[in-house]
C-alpha positions as CSV (number, residue, x, y, z in Angstrom):
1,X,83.4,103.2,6.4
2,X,80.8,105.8,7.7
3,X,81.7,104.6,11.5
4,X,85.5,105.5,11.0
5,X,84.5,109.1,10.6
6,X,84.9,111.9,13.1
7,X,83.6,115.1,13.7
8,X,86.1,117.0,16.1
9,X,85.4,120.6,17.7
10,X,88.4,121.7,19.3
11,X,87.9,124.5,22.6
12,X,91.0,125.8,23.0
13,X,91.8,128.4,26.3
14,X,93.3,131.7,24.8
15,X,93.4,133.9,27.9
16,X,96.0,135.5,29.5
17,X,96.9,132.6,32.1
18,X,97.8,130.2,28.8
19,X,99.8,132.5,26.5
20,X,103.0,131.0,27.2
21,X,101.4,127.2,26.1
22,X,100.1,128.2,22.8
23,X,102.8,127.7,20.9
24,X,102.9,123.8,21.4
25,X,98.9,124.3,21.5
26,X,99.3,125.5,17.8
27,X,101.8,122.9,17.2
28,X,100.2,120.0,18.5
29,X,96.8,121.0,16.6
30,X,97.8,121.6,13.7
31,X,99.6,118.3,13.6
32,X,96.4,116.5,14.1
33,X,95.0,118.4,11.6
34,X,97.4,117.5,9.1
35,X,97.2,114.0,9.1
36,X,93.5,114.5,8.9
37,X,94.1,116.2,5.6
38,X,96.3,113.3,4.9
39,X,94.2,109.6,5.9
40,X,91.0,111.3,6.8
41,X,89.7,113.4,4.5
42,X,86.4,112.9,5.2
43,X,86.4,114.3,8.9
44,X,85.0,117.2,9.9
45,X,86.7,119.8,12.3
46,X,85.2,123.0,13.7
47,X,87.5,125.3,16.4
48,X,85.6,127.1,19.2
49,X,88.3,129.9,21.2
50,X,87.3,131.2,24.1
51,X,89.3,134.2,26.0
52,X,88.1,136.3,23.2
53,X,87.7,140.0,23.3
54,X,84.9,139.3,20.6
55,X,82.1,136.8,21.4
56,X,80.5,135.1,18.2
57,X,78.2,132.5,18.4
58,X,74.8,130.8,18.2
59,X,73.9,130.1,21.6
60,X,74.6,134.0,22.5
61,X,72.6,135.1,19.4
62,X,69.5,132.7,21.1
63,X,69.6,132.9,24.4
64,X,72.3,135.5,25.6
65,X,75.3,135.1,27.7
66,X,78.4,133.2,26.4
67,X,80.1,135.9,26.3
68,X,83.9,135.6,25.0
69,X,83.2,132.7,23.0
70,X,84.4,133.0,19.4
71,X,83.6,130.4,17.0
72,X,86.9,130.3,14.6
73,X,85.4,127.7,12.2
74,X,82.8,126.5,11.9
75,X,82.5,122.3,11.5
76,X,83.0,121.4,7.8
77,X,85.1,119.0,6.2
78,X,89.1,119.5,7.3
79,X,90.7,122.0,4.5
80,X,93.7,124.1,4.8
81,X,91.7,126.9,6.3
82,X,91.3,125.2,10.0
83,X,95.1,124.3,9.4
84,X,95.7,128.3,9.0
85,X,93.2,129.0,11.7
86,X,94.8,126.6,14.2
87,X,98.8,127.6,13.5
88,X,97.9,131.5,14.5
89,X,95.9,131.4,17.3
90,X,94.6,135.0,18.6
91,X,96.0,135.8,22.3
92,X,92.8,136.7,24.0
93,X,93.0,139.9,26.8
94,X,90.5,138.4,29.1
95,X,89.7,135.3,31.3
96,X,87.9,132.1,29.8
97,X,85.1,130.3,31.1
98,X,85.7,126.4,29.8
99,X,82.1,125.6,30.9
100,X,80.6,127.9,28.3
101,X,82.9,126.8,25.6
102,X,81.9,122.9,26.1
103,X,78.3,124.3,25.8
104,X,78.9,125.8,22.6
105,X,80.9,123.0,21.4
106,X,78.2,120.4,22.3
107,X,75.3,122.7,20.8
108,X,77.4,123.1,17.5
109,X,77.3,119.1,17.2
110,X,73.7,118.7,18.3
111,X,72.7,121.5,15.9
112,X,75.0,119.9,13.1
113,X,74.5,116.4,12.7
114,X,71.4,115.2,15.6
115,X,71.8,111.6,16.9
116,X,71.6,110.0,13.7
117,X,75.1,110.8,12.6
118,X,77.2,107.5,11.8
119,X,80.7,108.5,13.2
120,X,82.4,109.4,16.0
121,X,81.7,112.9,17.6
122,X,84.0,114.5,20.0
123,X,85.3,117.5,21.5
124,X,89.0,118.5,22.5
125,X,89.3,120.7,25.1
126,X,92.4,122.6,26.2
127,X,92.4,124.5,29.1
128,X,94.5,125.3,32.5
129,X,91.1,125.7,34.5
130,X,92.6,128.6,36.5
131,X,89.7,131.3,35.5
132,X,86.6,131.7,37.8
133,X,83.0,130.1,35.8
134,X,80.3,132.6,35.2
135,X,77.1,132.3,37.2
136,X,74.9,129.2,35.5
137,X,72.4,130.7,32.9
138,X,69.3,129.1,35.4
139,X,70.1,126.9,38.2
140,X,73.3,125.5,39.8
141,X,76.4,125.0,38.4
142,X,76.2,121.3,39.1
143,X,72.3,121.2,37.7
144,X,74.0,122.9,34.8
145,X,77.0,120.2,34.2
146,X,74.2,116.9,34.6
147,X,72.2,118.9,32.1
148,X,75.0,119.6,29.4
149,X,76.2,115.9,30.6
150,X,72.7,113.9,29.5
151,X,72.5,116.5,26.2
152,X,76.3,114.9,25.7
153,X,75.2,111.3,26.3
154,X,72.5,111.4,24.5
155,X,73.7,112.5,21.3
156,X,76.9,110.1,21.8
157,X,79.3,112.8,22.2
158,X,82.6,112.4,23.5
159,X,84.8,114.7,25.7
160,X,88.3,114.9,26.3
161,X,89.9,117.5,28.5
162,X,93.6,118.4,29.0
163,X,94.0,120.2,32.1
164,X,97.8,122.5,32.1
165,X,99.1,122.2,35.7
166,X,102.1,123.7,37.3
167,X,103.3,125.3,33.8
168,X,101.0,128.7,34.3
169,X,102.6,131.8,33.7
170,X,100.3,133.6,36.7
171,X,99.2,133.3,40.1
172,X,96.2,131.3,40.1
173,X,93.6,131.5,43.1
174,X,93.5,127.9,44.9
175,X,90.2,128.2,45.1
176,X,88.8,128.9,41.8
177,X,90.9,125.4,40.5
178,X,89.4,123.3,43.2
179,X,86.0,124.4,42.0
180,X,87.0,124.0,38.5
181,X,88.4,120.9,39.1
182,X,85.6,119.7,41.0
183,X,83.2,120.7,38.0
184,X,85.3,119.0,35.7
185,X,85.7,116.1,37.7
186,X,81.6,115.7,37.8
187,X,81.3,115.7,33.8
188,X,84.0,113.4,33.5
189,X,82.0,111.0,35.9
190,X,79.0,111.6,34.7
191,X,79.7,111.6,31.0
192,X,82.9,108.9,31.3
193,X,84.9,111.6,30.0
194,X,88.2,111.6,29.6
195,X,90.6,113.4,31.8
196,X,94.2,114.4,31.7
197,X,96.1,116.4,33.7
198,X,99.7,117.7,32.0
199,X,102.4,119.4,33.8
200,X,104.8,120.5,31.2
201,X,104.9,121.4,27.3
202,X,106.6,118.7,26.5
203,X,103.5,116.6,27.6
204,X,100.9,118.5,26.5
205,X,102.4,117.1,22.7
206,X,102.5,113.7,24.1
207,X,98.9,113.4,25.6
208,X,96.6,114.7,22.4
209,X,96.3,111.3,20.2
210,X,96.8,112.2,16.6
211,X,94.5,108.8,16.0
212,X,92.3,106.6,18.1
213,X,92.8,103.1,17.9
214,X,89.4,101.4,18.6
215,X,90.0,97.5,19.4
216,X,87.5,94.7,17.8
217,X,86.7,92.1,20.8
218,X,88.7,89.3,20.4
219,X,86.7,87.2,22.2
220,X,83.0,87.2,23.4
221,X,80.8,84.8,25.0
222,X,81.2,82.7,28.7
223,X,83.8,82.6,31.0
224,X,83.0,79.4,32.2
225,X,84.0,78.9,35.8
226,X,81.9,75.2,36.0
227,X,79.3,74.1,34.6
228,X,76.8,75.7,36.7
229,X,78.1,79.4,36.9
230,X,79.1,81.2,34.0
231,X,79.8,84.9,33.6
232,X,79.1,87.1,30.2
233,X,82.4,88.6,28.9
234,X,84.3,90.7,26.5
235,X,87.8,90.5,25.4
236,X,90.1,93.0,23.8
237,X,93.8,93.9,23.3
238,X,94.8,95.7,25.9
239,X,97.3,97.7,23.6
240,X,96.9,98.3,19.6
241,X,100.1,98.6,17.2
242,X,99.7,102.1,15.6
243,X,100.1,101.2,11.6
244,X,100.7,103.8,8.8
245,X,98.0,103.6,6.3
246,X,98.6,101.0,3.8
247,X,99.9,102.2,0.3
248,X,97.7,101.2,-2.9
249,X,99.1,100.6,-6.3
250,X,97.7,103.2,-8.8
251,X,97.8,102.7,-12.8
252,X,98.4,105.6,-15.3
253,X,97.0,103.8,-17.7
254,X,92.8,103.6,-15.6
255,X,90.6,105.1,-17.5
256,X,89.7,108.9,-17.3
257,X,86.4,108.0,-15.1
258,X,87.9,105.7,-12.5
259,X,88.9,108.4,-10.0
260,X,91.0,106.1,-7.8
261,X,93.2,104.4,-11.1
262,X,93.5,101.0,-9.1
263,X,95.4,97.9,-10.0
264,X,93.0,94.7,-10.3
265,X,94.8,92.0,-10.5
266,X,93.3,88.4,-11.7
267,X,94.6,84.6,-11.2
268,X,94.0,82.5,-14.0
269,X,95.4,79.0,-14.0
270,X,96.5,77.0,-17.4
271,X,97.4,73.2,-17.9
272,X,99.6,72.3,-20.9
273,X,99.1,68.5,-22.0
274,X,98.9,66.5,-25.0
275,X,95.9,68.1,-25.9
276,X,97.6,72.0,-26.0
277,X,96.8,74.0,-23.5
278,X,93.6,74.2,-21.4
279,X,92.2,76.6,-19.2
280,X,91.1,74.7,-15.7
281,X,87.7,75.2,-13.8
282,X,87.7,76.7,-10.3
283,X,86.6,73.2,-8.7
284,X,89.4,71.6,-10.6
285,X,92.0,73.6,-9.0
286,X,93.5,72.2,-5.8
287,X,96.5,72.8,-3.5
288,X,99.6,71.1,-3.7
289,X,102.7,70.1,-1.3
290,X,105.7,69.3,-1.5
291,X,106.5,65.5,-0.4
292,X,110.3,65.1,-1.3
293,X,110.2,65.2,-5.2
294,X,106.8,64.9,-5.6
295,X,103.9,67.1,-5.4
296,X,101.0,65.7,-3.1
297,X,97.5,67.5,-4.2
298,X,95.4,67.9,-1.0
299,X,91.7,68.9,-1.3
300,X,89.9,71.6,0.7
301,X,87.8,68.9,2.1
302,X,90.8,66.2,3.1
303,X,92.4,69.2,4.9
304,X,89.0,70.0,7.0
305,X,88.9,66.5,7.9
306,X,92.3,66.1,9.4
307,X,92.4,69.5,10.8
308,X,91.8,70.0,15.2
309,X,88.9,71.8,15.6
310,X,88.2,73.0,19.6
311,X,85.1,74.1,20.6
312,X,85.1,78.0,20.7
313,X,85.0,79.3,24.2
314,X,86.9,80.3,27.6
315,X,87.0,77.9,30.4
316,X,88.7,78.1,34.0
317,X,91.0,75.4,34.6
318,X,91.7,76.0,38.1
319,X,93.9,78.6,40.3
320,X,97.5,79.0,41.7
321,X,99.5,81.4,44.1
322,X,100.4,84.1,41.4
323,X,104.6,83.6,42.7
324,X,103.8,80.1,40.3
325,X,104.0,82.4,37.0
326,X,107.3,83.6,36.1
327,X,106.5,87.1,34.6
328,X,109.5,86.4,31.5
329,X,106.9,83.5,30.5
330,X,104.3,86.0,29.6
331,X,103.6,85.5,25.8
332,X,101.9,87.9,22.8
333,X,99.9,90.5,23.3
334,X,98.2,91.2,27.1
335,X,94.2,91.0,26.6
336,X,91.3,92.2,28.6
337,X,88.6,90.8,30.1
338,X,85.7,92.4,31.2
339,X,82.3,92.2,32.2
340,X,79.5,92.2,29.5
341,X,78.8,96.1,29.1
342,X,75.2,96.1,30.6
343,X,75.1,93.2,32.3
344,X,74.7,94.4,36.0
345,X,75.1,90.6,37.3
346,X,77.8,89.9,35.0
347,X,79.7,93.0,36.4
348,X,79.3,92.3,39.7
349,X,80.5,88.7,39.8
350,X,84.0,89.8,37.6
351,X,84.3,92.4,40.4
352,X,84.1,89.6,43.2
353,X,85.9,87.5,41.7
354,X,88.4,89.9,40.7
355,X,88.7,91.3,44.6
356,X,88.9,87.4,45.8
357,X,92.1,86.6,44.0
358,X,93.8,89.6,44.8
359,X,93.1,89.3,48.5
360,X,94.5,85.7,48.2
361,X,97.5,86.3,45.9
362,X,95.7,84.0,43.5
363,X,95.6,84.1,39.9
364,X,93.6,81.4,37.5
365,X,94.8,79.7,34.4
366,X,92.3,79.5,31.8
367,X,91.9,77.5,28.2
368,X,90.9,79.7,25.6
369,X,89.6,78.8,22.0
370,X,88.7,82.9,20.8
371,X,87.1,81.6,17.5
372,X,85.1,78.5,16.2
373,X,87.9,77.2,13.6
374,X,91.0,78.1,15.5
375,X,94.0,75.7,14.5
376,X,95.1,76.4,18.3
377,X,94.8,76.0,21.5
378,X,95.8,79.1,24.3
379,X,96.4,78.2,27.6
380,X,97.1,81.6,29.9
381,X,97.2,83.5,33.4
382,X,94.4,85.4,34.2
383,X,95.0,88.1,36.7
384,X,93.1,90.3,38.7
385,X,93.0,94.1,38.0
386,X,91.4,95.9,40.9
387,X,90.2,99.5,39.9
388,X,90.7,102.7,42.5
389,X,88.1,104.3,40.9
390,X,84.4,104.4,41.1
391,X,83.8,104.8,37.3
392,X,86.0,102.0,36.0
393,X,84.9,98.4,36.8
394,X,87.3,95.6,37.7
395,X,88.4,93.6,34.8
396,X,91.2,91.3,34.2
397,X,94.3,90.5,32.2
398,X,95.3,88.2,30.5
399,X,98.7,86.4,29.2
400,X,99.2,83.6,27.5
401,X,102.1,81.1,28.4
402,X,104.4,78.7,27.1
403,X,104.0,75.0,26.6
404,X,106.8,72.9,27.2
405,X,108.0,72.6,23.7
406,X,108.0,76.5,23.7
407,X,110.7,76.4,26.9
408,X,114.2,77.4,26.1
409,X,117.1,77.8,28.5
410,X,120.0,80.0,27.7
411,X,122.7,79.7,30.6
412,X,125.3,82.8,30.6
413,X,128.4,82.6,32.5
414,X,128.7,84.9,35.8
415,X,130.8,87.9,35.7
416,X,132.1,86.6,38.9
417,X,133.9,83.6,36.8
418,X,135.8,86.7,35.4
419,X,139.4,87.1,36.0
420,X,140.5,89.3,39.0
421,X,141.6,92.0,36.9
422,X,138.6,92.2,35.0
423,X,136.3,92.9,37.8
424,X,135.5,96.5,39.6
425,X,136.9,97.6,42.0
426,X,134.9,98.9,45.3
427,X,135.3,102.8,44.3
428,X,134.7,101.4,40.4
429,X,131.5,100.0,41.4
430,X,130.6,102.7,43.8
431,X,130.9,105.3,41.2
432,X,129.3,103.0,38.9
433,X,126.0,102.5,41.1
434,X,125.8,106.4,41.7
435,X,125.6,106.7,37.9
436,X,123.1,104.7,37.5
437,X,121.0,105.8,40.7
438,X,120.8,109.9,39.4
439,X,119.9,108.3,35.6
440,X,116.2,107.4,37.4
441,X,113.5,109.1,35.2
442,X,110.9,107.6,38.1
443,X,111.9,109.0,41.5
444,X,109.5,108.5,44.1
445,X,109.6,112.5,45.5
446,X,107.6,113.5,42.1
447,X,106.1,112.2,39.0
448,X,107.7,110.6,36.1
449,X,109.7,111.9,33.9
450,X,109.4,111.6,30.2
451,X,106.5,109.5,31.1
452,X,105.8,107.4,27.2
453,X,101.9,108.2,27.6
454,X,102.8,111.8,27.0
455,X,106.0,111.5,25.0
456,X,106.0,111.9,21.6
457,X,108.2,110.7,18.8
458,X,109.5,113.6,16.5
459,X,111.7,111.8,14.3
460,X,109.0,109.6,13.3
461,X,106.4,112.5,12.4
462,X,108.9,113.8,10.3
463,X,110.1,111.2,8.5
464,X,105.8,110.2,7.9
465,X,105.8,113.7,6.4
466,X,109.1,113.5,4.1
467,X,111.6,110.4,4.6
468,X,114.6,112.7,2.7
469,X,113.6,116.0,4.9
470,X,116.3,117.7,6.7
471,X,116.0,117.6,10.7
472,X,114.8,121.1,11.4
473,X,115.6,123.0,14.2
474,X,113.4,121.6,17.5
475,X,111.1,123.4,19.3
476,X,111.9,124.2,23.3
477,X,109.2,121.2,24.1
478,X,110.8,118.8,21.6
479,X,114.0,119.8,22.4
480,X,113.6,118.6,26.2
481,X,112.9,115.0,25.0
482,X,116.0,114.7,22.3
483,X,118.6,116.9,24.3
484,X,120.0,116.2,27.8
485,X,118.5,119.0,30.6
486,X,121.3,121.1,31.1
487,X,120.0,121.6,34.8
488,X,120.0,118.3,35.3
489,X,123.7,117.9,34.0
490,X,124.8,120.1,36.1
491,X,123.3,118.8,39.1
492,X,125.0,115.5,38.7
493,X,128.4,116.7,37.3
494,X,130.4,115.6,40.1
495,X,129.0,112.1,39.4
496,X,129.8,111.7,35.8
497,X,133.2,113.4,36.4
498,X,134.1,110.8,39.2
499,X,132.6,107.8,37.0
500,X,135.1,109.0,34.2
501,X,137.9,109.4,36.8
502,X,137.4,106.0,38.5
503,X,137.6,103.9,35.7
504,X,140.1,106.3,32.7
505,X,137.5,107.6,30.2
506,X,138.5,109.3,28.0
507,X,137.7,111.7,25.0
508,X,138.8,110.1,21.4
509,X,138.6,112.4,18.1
510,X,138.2,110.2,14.8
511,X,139.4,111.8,12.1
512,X,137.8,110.2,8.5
């Protein structure tokens, strides 16, 4: 479909301060690229460096300035010369001015395609923000970003920025990355742009998304609190399962003109009787079921008559303290609700309600029919989700929980029912808890480690690419995710070695 395609203009920092990060810039980029070439031939790609000793572009040809702006490629359909372009990236010799590149990037789309185009257009910006803007070409800085923002609006084009952080190979003035920061900051409000900061190579793979997973509303319609005040909403998944493309049965025997060789395949039924064999109708064709030996036939209409049939639509049943709802009774998918896109009164009233419940520790149970003709009937937590920031409204979630038949208990015996000499002793579990203590991947004096927004999965790219490929040697990035950080190790040495001591591990050789 003509909504499914993407144009994509990549602006990609190539100065000085970034050197040591293009590597896993190439990397990363020209993964993307790849799997274009691979499920979306039809996109179209263009790369914009900037850092450049040379400048080449329109906007510099037409109204001057821009200066170290190269256009790499221009945007055509993805081939194998923006894969080339993007796995040998130049190392520009002077500073880069992000601003001007997202100018040029936008201008490329605008000049390409106009507002009429059917698919999605975005640009990918990569960048550590540490070089000084130029001076606006007329007017302020921040005239300049709502300007490029309303040109980016209007013409539905998307940015998303990833910011390099504490992983710069050079001094960079404090200064000049609050101002940056502040400027990128403003087009990401203005423009709802999309904003992430990275702090290491190994996240920078992690938080460029080879696909974008765009969810279909599940639900939309009123939430019906009574009925005299109902609220407009939208509902989505709040999390999409990321499918490999389906595979399609090809014939060698198509004919020369059918380009795609597809496999159609055709159902004919046949009834042998007295009479030989006959070839049934359509309308004479019904299901049947099994009823101990016999076969019961059971028209499309008899089933529509005995089959539950709710009325479509979401209504509040009532509320309760949210310590009533066991989190481990949470079931399927989590969903979100938010206000009707639009709908200033709609908004508001989610957003009160929203900021009500969570004062209270309240949460409401709802009973939701998504569709007219569901065979089911959901009953679910609804749960307030108060947002910190300014651009992102309040919404809810939503989980759906278990009737009574759905209830199992599993009762598991206590390890203190354990004999005396199968339980720890006080230095055993000491040693034990320590272990488990310098294992934390969250600890509260920094950020996350190995955070699974920005972790990728290696071993599942490469068997996508070739399921009987030999694991090739990792890069340094990839190789901090699969390996164990040998600074790290050594910090907690003593630990392991007094785990081992405390309870006899020991080193076995098998020998097949």
């Amino acid at each position: 479909m003509a909504r499914n395609r993407e144009a994509l203009v990549w602006l990609l920092d190539v100065g000085p301060s970034v050197h040591h990060l293009l590597p896993e810039v190439e990397h990363v980029c020209s993964m993307i690229v790849q799997n274009k070439l691979l499920h979306k031939e039809n996109d179209e790609v263009g790369v914009v460096l900037f850092g450049t000793e040379e400048t080449e572009n329109e906007d510099a040809k037409e109204v001057g300035g821009y200066e170290h702006v190269f256009v790499s490629h221009s945007i055509q359909v993805v081939n194998g010369d923006v894969l080339e372009t993007l796995q040998h990236l130049p190392r520009g010799p002077v500073s880069g001015d992000f601003l001007d590149a997202i100018v040029v990037g936008t201008s490329m789309l605008i000049k390409k395609f106009g507002p009429l185009y059917p698919g999605r257009k975005k640009l990918y910006l990569i960048t550590d923000a540490s070089s000084p803007i130029k001076g606006s070409h007329g007017g302020s800085q921040e005239e300049q970003v709502k300007n490029l923002a309303a040109a980016m609006s209007s013409s539905g084009i998307k940015l998303e920025s990833i910011v390099a952080r504490g992983i710069s190979g050079s001094d960079a003035d404090e200064m000049v990355i609050v101002k940056n920061d502040r400027i990128l900051n403003l087009l990401s409000r203005i423009t709802c742009a999309k904003m992430t900061y990275v702090e290491s190579p190994t996240s920078l793979l992690g938080a460029i998304r080879i696909r974008d997973k765009f969810p279909g509303t599940i639900f939309r319609g009123d939430l019906e609190i009574s009925s005299q005040l109902k609220i407009k909403v939208r509902v989505y998944k709040k999390t999409l399962e990321e499918k490999f493309p389906t595979l399609k049965r090809f014939c060698d025997e198509a004919s020369h003109p059918d380009e795609l060789c597809g496999v159609k395949v055709k159902h004919q039924f046949k009834s042998f009787g007295d009479d030989g064999q006959i070839v049934p109708s359509s309308h004479e064709v019904t299901n049947g079921y099994l009823y101990g030996p016999q076969v019961v036939d059971i028209s499309s209409s008899q089933m529509n008559a005995v089959k539950f049939k709710p009325e479509k639509g979401v209504k509040l049943l009532g509320f309760t303290d949210s310590s009533n709802i066991m989190r481990h009774h949470y079931m399927t998918d989590v969903r979100l609700f938010i206000a009707e896109p639009g709908d200033t009164e709609a908004t508001i009233a989610i957003s009160a309600l929203a900021r009500a419940m969570k004062r209270m520790n309240k949460v409401a149970i709802l009973r939701c029919v998504w569709r007219k003709g569901q065979a089911n009937v959901v009953i679910g937590v609804l749960t307030p989700n108060v947002s910190d920031d300014d651009n992102m409204p309040d919404s809810f979630y939503f989980n759906a929980l278990p009737f009574f038949e759905d209830l199992r208990e599993f009762k598991f015996l206590s390890f203190c029912n354990l004999s005396a000499s199968l339980q720890p002793s006080e230095e055993q579990q000491r040693a034990a808890d320590e272990l488990v203590e310098v294992l934390d991947l969250g600890p509260s004096d920094h950020q996350e480690e190995l955070a699974p927004d920005f972790t990728p999965n290696p071993v599942l790219q490469l068997k996508v690419k070739n399921p009987d490929a030999a694991v090739p040697p990792l890069s340094g990035a990839l190789r901090r995710i699969t390996e164990p950080d040998p600074e790290f190790l050594s910090r907690i040495e003593a630990i392991i070695e007094a785990f081992m001591r405390k309870f006899g591990v020991r080193e076995w050789h098998i020998h097949g």
